[in-house]
PDB file of N, CA, C, O and CB in Angstrom:
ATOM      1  N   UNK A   1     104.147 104.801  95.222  1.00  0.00           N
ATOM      2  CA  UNK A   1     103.379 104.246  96.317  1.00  0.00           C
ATOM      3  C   UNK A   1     103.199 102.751  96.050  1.00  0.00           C
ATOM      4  O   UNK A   1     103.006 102.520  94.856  1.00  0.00           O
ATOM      5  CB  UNK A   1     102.000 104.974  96.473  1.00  0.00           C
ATOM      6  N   UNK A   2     103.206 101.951  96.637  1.00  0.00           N
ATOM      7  CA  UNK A   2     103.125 100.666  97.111  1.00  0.00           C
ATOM      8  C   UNK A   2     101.946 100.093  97.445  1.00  0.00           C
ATOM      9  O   UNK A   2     101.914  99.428  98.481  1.00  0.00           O
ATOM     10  CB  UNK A   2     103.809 100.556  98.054  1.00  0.00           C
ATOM     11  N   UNK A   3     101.138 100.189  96.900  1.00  0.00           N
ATOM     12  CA  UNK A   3      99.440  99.110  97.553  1.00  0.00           C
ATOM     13  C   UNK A   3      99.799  97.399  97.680  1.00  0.00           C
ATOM     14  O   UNK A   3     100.224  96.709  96.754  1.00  0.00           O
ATOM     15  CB  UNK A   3      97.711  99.159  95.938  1.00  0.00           C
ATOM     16  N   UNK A   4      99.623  97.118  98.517  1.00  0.00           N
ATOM     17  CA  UNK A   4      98.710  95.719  99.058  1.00  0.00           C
ATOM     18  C   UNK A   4      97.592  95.450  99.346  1.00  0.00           C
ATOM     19  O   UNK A   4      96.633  96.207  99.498  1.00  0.00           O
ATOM     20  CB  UNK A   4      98.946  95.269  99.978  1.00  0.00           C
ATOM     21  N   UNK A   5      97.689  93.860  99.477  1.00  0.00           N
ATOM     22  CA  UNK A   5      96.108  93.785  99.729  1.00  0.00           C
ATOM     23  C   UNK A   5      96.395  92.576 101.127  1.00  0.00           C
ATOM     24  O   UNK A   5      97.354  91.825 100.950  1.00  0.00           O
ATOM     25  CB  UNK A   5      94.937  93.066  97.989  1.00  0.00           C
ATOM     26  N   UNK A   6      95.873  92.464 101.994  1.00  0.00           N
ATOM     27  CA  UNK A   6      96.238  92.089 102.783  1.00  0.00           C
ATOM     28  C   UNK A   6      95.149  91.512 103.806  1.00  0.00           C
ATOM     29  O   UNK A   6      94.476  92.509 104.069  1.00  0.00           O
ATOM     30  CB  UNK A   6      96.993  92.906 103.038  1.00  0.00           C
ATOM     31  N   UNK A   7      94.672  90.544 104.450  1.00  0.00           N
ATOM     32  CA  UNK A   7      93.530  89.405 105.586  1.00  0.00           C
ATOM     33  C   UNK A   7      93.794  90.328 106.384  1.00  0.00           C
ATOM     34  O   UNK A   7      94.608  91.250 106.324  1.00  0.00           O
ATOM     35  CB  UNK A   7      93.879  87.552 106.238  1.00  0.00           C
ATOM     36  N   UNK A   8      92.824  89.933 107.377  1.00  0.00           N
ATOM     37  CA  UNK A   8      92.977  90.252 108.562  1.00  0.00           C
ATOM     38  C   UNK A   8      94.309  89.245 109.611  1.00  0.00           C
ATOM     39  O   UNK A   8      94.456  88.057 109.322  1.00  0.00           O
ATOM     40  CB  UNK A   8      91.453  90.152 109.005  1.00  0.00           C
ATOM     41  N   UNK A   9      95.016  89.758 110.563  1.00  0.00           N
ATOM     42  CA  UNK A   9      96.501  89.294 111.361  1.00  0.00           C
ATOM     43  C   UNK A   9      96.993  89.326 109.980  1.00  0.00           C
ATOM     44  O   UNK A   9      96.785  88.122 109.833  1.00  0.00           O
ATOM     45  CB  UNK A   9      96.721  87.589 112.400  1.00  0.00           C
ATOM     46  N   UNK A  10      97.472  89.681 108.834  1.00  0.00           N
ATOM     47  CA  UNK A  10      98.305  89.878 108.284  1.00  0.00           C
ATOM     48  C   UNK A  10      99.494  90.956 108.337  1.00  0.00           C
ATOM     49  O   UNK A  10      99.052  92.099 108.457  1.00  0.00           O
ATOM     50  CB  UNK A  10      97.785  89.812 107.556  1.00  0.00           C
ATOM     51  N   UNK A  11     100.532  90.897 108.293  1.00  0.00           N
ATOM     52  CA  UNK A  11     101.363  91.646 108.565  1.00  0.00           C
ATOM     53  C   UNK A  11     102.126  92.905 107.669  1.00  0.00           C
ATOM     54  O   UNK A  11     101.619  92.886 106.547  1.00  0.00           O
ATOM     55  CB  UNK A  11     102.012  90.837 108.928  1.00  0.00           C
ATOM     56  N   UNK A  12     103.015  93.836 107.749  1.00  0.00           N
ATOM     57  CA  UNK A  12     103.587  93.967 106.756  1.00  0.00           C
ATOM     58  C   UNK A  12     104.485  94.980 107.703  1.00  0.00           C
ATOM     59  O   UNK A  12     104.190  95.814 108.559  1.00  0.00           O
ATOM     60  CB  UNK A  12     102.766  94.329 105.410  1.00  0.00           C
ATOM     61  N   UNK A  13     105.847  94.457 107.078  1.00  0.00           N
ATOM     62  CA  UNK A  13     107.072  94.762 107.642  1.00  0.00           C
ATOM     63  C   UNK A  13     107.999  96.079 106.962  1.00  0.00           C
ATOM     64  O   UNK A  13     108.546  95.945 105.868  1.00  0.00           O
ATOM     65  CB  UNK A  13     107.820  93.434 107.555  1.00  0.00           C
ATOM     66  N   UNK A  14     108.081  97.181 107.655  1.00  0.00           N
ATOM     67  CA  UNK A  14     109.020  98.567 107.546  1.00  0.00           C
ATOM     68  C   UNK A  14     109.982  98.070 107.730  1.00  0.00           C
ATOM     69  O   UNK A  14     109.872  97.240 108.632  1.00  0.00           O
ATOM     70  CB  UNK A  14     108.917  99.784 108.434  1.00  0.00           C
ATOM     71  N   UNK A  15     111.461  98.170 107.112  1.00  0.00           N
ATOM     72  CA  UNK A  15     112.423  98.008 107.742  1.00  0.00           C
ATOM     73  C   UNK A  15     112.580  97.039 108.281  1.00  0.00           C
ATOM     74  O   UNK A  15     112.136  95.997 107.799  1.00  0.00           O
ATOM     75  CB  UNK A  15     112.580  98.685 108.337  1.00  0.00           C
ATOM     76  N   UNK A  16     113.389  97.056 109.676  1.00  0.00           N
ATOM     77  CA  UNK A  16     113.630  95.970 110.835  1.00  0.00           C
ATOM     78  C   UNK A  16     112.629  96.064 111.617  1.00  0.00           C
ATOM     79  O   UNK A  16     112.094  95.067 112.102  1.00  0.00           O
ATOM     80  CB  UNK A  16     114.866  96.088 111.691  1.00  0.00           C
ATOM     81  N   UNK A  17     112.215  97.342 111.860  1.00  0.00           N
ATOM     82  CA  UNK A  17     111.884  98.313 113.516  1.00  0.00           C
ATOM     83  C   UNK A  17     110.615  98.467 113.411  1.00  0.00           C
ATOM     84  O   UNK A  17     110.191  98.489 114.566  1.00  0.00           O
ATOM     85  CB  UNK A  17     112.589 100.027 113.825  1.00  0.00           C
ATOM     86  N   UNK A  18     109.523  98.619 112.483  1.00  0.00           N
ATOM     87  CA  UNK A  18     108.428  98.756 112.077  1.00  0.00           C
ATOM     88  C   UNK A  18     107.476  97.646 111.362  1.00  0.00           C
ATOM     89  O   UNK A  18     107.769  97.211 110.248  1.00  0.00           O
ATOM     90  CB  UNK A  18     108.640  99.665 111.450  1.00  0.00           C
ATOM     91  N   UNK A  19     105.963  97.081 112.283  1.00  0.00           N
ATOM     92  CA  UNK A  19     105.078  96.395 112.041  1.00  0.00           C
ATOM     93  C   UNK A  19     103.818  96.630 111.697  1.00  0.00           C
ATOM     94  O   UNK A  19     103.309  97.286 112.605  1.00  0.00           O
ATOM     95  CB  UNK A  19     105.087  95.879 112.714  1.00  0.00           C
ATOM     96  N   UNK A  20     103.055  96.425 110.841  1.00  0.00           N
ATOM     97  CA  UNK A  20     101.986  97.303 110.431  1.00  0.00           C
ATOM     98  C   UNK A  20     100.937  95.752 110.496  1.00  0.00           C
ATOM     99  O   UNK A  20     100.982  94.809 109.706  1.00  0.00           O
ATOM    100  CB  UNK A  20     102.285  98.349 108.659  1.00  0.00           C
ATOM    101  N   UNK A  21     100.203  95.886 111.494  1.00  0.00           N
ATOM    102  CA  UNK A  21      99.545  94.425 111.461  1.00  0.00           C
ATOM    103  C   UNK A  21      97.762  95.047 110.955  1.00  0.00           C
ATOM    104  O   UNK A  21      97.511  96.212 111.265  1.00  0.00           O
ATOM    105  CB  UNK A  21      99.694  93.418 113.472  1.00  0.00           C
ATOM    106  N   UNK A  22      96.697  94.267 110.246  1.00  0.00           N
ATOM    107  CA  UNK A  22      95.568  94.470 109.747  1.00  0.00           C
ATOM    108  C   UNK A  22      94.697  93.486 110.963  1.00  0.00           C
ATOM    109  O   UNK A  22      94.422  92.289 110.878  1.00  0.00           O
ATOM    110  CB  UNK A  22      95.541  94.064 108.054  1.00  0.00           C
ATOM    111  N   UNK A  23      94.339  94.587 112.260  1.00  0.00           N
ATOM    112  CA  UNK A  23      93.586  93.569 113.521  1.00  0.00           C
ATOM    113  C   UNK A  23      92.418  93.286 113.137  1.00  0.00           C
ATOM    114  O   UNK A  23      91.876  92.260 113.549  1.00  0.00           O
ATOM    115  CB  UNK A  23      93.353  94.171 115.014  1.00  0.00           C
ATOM    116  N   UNK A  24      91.647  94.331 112.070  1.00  0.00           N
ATOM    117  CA  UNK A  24      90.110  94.380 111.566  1.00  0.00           C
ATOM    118  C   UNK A  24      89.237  95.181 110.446  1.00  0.00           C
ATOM    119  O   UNK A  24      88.918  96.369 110.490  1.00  0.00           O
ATOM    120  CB  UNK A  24      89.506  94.721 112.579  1.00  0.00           C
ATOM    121  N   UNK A  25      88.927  94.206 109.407  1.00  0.00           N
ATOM    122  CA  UNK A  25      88.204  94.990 108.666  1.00  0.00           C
ATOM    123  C   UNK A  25      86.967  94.740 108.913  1.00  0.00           C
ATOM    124  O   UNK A  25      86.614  93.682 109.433  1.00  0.00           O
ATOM    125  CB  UNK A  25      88.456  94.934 107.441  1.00  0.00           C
ATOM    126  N   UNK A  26      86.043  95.807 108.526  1.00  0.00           N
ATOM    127  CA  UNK A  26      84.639  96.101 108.527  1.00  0.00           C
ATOM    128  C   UNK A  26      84.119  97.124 108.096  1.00  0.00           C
ATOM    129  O   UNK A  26      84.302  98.298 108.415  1.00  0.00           O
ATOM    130  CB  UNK A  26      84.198  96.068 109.508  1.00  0.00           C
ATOM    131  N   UNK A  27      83.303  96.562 107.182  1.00  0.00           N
ATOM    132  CA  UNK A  27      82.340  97.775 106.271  1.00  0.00           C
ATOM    133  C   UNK A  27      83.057  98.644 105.582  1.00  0.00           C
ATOM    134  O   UNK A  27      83.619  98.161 104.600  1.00  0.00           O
ATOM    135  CB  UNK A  27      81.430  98.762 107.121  1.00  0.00           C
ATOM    136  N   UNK A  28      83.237  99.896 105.800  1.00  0.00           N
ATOM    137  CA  UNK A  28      84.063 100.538 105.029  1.00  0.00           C
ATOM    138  C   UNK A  28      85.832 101.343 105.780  1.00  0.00           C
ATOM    139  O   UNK A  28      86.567 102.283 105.481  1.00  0.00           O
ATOM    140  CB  UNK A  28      82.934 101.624 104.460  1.00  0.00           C
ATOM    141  N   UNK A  29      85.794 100.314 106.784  1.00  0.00           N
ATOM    142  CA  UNK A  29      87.258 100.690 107.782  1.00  0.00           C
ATOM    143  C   UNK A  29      87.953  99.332 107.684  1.00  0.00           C
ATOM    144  O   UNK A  29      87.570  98.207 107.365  1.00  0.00           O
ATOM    145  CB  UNK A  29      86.944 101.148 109.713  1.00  0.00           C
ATOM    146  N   UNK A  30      89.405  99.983 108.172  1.00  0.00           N
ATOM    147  CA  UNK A  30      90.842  98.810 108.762  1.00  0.00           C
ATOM    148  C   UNK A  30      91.046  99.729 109.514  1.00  0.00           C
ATOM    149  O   UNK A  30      91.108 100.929 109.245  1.00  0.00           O
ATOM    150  CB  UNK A  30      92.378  98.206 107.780  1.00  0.00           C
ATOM    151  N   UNK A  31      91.224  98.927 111.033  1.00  0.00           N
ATOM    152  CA  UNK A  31      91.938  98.639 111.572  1.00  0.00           C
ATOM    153  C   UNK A  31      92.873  98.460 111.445  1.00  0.00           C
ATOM    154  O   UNK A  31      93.151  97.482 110.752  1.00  0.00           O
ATOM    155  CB  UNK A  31      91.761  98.226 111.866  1.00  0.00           C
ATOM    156  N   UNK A  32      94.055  99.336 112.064  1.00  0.00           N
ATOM    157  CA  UNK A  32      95.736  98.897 111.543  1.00  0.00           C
ATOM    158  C   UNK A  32      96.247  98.993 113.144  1.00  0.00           C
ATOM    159  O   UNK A  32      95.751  99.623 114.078  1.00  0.00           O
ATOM    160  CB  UNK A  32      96.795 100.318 110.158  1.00  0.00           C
ATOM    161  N   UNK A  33      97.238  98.263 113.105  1.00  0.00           N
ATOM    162  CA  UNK A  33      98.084  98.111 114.249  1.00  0.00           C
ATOM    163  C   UNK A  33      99.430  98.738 114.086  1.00  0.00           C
ATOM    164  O   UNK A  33     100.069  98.108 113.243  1.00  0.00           O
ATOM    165  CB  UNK A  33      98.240  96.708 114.559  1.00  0.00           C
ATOM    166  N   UNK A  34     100.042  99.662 114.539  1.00  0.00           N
ATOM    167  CA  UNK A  34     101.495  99.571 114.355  1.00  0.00           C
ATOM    168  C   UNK A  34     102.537  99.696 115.779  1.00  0.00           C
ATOM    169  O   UNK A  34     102.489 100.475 116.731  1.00  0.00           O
ATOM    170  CB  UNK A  34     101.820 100.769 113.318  1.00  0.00           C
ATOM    171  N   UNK A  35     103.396  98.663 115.480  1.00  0.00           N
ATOM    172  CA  UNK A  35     104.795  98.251 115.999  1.00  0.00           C
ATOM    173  C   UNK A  35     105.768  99.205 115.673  1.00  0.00           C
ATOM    174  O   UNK A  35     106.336  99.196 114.581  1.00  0.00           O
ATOM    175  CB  UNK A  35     105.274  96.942 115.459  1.00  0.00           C
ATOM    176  N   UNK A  36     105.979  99.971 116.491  1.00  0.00           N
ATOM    177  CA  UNK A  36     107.350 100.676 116.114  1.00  0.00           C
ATOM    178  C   UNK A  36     107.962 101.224 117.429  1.00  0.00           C
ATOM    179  O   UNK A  36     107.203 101.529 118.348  1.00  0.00           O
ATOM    180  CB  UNK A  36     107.136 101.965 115.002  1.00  0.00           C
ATOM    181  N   UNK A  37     109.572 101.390 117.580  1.00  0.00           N
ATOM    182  CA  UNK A  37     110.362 102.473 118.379  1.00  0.00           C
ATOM    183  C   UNK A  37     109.808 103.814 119.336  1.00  0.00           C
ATOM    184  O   UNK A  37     109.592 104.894 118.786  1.00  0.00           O
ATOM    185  CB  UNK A  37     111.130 103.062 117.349  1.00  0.00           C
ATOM    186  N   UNK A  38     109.707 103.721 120.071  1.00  0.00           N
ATOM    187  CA  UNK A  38     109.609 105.097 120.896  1.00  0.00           C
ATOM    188  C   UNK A  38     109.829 106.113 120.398  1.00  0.00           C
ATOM    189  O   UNK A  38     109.319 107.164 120.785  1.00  0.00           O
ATOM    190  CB  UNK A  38     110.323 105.252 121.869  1.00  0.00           C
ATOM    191  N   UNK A  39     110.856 105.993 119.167  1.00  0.00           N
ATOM    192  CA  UNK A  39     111.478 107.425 119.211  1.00  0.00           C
ATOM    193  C   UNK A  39     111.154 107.515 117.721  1.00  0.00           C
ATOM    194  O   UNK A  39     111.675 108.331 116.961  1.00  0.00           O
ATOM    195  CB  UNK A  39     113.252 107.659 119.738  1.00  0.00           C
ATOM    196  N   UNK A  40     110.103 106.458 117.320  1.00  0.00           N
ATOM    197  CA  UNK A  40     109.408 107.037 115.428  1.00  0.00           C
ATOM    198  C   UNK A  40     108.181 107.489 116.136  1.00  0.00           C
ATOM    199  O   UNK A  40     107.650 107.005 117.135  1.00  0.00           O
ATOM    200  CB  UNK A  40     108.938 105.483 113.742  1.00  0.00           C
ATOM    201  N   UNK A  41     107.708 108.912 115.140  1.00  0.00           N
ATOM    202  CA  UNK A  41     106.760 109.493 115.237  1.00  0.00           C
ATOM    203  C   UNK A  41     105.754 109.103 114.333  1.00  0.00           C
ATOM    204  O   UNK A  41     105.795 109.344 113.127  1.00  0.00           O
ATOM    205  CB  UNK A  41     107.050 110.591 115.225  1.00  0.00           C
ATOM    206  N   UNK A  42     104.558 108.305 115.099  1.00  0.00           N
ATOM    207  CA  UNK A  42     103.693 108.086 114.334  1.00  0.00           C
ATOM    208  C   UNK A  42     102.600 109.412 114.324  1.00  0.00           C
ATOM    209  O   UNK A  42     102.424 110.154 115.291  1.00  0.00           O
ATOM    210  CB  UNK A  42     103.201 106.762 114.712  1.00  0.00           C
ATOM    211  N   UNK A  43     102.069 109.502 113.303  1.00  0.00           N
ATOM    212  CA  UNK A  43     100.654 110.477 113.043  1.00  0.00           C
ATOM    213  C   UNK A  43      99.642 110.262 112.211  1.00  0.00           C
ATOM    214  O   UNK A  43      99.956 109.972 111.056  1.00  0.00           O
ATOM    215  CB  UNK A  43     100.903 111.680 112.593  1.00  0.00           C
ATOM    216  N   UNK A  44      98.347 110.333 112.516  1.00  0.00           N
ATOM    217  CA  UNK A  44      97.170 110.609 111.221  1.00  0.00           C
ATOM    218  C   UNK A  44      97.545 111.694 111.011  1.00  0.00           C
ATOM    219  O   UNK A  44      98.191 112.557 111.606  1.00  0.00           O
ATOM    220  CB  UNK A  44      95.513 110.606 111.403  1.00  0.00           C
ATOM    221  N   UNK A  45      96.824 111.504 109.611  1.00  0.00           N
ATOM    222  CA  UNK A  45      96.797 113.121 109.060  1.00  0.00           C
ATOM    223  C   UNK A  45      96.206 114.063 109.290  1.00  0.00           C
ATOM    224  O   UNK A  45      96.608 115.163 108.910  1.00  0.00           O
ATOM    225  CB  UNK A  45      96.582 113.336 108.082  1.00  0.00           C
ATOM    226  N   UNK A  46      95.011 113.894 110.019  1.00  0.00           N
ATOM    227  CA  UNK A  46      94.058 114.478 110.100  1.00  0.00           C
ATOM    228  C   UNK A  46      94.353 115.542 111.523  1.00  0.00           C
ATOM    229  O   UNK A  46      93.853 116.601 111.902  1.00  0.00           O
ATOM    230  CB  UNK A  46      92.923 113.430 110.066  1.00  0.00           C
ATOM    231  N   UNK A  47      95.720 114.386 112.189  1.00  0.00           N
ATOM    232  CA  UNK A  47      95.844 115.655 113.257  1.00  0.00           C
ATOM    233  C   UNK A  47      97.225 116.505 113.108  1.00  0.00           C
ATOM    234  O   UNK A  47      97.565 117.516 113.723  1.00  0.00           O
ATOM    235  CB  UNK A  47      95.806 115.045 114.905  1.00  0.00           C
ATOM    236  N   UNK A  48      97.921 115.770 112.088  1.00  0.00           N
ATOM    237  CA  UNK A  48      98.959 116.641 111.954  1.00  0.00           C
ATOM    238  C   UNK A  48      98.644 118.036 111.301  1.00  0.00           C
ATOM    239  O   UNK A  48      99.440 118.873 111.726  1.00  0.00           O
ATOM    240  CB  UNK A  48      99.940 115.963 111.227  1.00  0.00           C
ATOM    241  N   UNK A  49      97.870 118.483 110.533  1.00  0.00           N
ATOM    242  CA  UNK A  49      97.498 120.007 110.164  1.00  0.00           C
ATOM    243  C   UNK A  49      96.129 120.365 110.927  1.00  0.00           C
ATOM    244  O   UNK A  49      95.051 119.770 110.957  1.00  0.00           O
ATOM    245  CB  UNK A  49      97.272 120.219 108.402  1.00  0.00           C
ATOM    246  N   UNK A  50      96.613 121.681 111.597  1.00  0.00           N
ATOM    247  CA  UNK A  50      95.687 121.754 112.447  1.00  0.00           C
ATOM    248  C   UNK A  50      94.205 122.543 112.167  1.00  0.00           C
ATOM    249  O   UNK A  50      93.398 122.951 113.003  1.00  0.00           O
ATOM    250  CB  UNK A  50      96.364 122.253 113.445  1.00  0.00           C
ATOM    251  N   UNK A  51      94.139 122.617 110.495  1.00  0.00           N
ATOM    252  CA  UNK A  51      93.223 123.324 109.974  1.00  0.00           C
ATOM    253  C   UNK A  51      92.323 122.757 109.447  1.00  0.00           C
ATOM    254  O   UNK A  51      91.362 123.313 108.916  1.00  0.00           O
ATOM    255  CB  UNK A  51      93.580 124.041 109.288  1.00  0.00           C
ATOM    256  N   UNK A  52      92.636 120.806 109.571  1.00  0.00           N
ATOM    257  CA  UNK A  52      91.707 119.929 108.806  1.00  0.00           C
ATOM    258  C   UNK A  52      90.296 119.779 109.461  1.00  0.00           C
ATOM    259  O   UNK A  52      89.809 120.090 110.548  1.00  0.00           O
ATOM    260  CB  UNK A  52      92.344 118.528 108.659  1.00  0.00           C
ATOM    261  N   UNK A  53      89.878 119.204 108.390  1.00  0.00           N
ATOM    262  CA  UNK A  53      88.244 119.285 109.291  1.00  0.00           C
ATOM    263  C   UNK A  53      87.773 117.384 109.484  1.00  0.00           C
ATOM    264  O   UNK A  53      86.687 116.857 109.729  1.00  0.00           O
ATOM    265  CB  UNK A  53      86.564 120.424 107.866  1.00  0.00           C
ATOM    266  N   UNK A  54      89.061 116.831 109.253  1.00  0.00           N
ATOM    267  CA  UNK A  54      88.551 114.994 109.055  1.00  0.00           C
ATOM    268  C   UNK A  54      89.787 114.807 108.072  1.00  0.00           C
ATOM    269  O   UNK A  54      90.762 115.490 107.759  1.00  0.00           O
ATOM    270  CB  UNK A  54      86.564 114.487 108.096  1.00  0.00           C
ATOM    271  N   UNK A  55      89.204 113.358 107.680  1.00  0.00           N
ATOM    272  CA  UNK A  55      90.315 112.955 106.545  1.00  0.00           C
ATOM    273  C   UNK A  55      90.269 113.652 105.274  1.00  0.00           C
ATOM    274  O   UNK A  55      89.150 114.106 105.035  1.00  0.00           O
ATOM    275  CB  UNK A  55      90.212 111.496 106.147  1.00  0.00           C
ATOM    276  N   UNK A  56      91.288 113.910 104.242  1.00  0.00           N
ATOM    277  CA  UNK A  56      91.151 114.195 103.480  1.00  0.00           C
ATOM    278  C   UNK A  56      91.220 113.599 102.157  1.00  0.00           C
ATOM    279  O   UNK A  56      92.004 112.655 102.053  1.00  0.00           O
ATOM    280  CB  UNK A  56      91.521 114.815 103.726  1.00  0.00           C
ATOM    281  N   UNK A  57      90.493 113.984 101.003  1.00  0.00           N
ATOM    282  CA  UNK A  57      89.965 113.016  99.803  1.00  0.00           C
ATOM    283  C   UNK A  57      91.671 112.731  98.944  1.00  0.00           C
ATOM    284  O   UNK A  57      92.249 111.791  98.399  1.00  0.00           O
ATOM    285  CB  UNK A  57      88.456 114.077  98.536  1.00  0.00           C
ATOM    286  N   UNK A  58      91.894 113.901  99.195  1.00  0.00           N
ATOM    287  CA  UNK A  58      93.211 113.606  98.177  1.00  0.00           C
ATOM    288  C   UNK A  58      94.395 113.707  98.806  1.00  0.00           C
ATOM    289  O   UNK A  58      94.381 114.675  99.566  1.00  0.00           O
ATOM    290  CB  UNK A  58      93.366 114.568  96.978  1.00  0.00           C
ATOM    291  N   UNK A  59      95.518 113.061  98.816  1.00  0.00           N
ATOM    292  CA  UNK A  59      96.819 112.894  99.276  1.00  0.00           C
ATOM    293  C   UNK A  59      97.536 113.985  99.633  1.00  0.00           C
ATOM    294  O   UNK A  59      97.512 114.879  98.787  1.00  0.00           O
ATOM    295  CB  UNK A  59      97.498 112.287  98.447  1.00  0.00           C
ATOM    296  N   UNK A  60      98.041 114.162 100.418  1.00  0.00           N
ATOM    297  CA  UNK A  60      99.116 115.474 100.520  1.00  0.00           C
ATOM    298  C   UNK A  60     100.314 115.846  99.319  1.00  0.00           C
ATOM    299  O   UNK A  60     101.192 115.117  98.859  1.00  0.00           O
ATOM    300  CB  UNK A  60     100.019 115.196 101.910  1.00  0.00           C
ATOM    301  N   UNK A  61     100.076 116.860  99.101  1.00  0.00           N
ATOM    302  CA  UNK A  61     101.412 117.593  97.682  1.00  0.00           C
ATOM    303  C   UNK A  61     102.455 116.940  97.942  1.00  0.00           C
ATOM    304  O   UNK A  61     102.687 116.698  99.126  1.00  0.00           O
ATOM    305  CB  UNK A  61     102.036 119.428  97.689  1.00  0.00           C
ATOM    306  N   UNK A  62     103.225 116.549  97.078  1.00  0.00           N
ATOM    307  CA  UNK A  62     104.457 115.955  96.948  1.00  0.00           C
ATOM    308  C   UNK A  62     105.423 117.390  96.258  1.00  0.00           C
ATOM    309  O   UNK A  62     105.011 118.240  95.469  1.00  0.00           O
ATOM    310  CB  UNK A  62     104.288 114.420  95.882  1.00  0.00           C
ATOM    311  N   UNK A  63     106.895 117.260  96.923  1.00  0.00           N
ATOM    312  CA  UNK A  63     107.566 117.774  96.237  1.00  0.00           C
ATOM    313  C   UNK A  63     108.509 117.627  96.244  1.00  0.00           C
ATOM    314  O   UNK A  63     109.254 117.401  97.197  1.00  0.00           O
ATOM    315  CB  UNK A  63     107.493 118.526  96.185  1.00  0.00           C
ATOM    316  N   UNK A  64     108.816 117.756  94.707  1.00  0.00           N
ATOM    317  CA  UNK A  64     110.292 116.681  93.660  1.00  0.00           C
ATOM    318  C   UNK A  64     111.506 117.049  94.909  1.00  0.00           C
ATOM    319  O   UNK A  64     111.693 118.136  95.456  1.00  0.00           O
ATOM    320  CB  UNK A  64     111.033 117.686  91.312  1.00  0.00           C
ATOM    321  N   UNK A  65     112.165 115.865  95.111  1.00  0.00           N
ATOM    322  CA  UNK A  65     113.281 115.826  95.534  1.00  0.00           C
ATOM    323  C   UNK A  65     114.135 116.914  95.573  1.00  0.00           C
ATOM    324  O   UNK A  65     114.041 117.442  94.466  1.00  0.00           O
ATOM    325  CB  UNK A  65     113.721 115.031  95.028  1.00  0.00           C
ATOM    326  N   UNK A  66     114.928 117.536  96.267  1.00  0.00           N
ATOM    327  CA  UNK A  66     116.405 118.367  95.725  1.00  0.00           C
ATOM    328  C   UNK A  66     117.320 117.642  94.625  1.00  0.00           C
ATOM    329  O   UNK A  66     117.554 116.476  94.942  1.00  0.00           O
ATOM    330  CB  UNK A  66     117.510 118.574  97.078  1.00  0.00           C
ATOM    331  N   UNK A  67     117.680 117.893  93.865  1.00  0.00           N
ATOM    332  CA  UNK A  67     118.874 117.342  92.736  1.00  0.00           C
ATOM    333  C   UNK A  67     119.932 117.944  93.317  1.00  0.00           C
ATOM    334  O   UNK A  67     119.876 119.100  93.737  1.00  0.00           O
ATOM    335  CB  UNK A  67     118.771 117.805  91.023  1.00  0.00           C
ATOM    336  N   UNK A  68     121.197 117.045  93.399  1.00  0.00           N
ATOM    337  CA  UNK A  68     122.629 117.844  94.029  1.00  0.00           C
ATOM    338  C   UNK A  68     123.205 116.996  92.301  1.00  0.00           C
ATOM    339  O   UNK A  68     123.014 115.996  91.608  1.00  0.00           O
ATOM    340  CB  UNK A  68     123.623 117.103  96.298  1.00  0.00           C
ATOM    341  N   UNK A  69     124.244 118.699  92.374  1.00  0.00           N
ATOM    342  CA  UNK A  69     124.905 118.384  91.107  1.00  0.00           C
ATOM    343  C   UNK A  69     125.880 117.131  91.353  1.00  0.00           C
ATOM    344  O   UNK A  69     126.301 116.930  92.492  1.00  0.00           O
ATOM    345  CB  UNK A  69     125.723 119.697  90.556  1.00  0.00           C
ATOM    346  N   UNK A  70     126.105 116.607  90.692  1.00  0.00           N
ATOM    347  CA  UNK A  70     127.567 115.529  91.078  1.00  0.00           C
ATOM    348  C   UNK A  70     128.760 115.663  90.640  1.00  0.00           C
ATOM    349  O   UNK A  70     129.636 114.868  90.981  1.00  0.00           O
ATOM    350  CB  UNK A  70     127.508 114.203  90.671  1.00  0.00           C
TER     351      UNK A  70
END
């Protein structure tokens, strides 16, 4: 994972196609802006599983890559 730290109108660039601008901090929130394609699916997390009750404290499970033999 990648942290920054970043002002407010500061930017930060995905790719070509993707803009992640910081419109407002306050108190204990950001404001984020994002620039992207019609056809990228943006989501919180909070609504992609439909069993959550809000945000959640700890990150979603990661799991290790597939390995292809070579």
């Amino acid at each position: 994972m990648l942290i920054l730290t970043r002002k407010e109108s500061e930017r930060i660039y995905l790719g070509d196609d993707i803009v992640l601008t910081v419109v407002r901090i306050g108190g204990d929130k950001v404001r984020i802006g994002v620039e992207a394609p019609s056809d990228v699916r943006v989501l919180r997390l909070e609504l992609s599983e439909p069993d959550s009750q809000g945000p959640r404290r700890q990150g979603p499970s990661r799991q290790e890559p597939s390995r292809r033999a070579a």
